[in-house]
N, C-alpha and C positions, 0 to 999 in steps of 0.2 A: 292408395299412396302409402308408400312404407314408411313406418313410422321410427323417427331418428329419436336415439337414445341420448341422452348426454353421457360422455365420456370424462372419467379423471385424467387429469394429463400427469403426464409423467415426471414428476419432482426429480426427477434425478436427472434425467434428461432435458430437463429445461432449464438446471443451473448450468448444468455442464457446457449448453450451448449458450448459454450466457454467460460464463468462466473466459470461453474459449472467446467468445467476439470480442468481451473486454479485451483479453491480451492481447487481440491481435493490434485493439483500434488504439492500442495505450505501447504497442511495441518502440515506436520512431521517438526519437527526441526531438522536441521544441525548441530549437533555440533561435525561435524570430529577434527574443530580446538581445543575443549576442552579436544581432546585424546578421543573420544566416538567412536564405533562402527558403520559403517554405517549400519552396519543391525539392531540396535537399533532405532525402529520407535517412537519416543517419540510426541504425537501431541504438538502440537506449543499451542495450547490455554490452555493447560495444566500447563506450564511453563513458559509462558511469563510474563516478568514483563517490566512497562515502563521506560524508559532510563531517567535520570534527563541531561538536558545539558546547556550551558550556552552560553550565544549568542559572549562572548568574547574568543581568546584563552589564553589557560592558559599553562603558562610553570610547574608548578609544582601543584601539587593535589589540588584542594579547601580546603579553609578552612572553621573549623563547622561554620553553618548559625546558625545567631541571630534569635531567635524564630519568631522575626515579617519577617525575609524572607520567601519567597514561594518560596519552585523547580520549574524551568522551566522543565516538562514533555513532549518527543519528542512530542509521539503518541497523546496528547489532546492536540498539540500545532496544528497540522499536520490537526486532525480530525476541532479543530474550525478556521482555516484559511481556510480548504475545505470548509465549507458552505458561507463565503465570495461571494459577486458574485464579479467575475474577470473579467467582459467586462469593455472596455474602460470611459463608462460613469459614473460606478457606484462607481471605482476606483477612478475616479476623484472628485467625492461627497461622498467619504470615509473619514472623521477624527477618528482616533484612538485617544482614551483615554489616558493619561499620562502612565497609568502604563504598557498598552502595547505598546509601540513605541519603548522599548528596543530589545521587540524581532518578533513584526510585521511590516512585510515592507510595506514601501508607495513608496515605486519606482515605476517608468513606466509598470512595468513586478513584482508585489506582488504575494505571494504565493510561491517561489523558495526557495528551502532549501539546502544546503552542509553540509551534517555531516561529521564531520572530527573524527578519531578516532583513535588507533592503532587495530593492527592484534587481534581477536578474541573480540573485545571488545562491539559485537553486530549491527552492523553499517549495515549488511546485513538480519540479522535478524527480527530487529523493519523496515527494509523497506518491507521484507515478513511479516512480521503481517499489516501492515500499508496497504497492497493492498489487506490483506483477510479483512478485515474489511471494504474497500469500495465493493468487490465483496458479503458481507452481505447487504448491504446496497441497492443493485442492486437484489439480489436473493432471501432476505427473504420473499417480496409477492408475491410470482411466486408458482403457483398449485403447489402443493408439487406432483403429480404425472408426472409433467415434470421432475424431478430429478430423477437420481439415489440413492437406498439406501445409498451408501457411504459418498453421497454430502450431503446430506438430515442430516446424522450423524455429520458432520463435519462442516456444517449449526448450526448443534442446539449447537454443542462443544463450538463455537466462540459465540453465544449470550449468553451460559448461561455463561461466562467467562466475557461480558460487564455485565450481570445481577449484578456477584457478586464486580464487579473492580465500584466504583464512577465516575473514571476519562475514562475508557473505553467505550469505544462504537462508531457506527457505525454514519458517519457522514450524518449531515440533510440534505446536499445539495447529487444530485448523481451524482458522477465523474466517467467516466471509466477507472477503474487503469490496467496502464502497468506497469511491473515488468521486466527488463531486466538484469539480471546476467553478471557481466565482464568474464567471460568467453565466453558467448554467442557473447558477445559486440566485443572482440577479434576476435570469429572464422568469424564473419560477415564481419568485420573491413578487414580483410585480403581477403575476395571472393568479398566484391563489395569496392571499393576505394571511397566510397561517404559518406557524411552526409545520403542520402537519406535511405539507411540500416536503420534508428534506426525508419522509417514511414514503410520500409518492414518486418523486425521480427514481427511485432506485426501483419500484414497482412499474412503473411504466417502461422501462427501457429492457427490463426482465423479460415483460411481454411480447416485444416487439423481435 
């Protein structure tokens, strides 16, 4: 009997096809809550627009901004915090500028974000756009014969969509984004009674 070796797998080739299936299975938009059809496949880079948000809460709607205000936008808030480098040392030789200290943190642990929102108001949405944009960010110089046609489509969907947006695009530094859905978060929460779950989902689906 010939005797089987174990093999290392290939780290690079097993993010890359896990990069690639996220984006593909995170391309379409959800909008069951807007009364839409789930058989309605409508791509997400087709449709998205960035969320304007405001770092305080507010009991009742904004009122019109004075021309010299600027929107705080989620997704370039999100995108230029990521290139941020977030180790201990460099955090602490970090000064922010006046005009961003409203809505970049200098705490011990910068870079954490809480969107707060009500029901259908996109909160789910711009954080699925927000982790195809770092999975571009990770997959746009990869042989494009590593990919499947699909990925490879919905690759080029999401750049040409930062081509045409000023404020879009794919952040300088590269993070590996997880995406964990409350539901997911739920079925997990109830099989294993630990924090430790939310380091296992993302392990598990890696593998698969």
């Amino acid at each position: 009997m010939q005797q089987l070796t174990p093999r290392r797998s290939d780290f690079l080739a097993t993010m890359t096809n896990f990069l690639a299936k996220e984006l593909r299975s995170d391309q379409y938009a959800n909008l069951e809550q807007a009364g839409h059809s789930t058989e309605e496949r409508i791509p997400l880079a087709r449709i998205f627009v960035d969320l304007p948000i405001s770092p305080q809460r507010l009991k009742g709607p904004p009122t019109r901004h004075r021309e010299e205000e600027k929107d705080i936008e989620l997704i370039a808030l999100l995108m230029e915090t990521a290139s941020d480098p977030l180790d201990p040392t460099s955090i602490l030789q970090t000064e922010l500028s006046p005009e961003d200290q409203s809505t970049r943190s200098q705490d011990p642990q910068p870079g954490r974000y809480v969107l707060v929102g009500g029901p259908g108001q996109g909160k789910t949405t711009v954080g699925q756009f927000a982790c195809q944009l770092f999975r571009v960010a990770l997959l746009q110089n990869r042989p494009s014969n590593l990919l499947p046609p699909e990925v490879r489509e919905a690759l080029s969907a999401l750049q040409e969509q930062c081509r045409t947006s000023p404020f879009l695009g794919p952040p300088k530094a590269r993070r590996f984004p997880i995406r964990i859905t409350l539901s997911e978060f739920a079925n997990a929460s109830m099989q294993i009674m630990t924090c430790r779950f939310l380091l296992l989902l993302p392990a598990d689906r890696t593998s698969h």
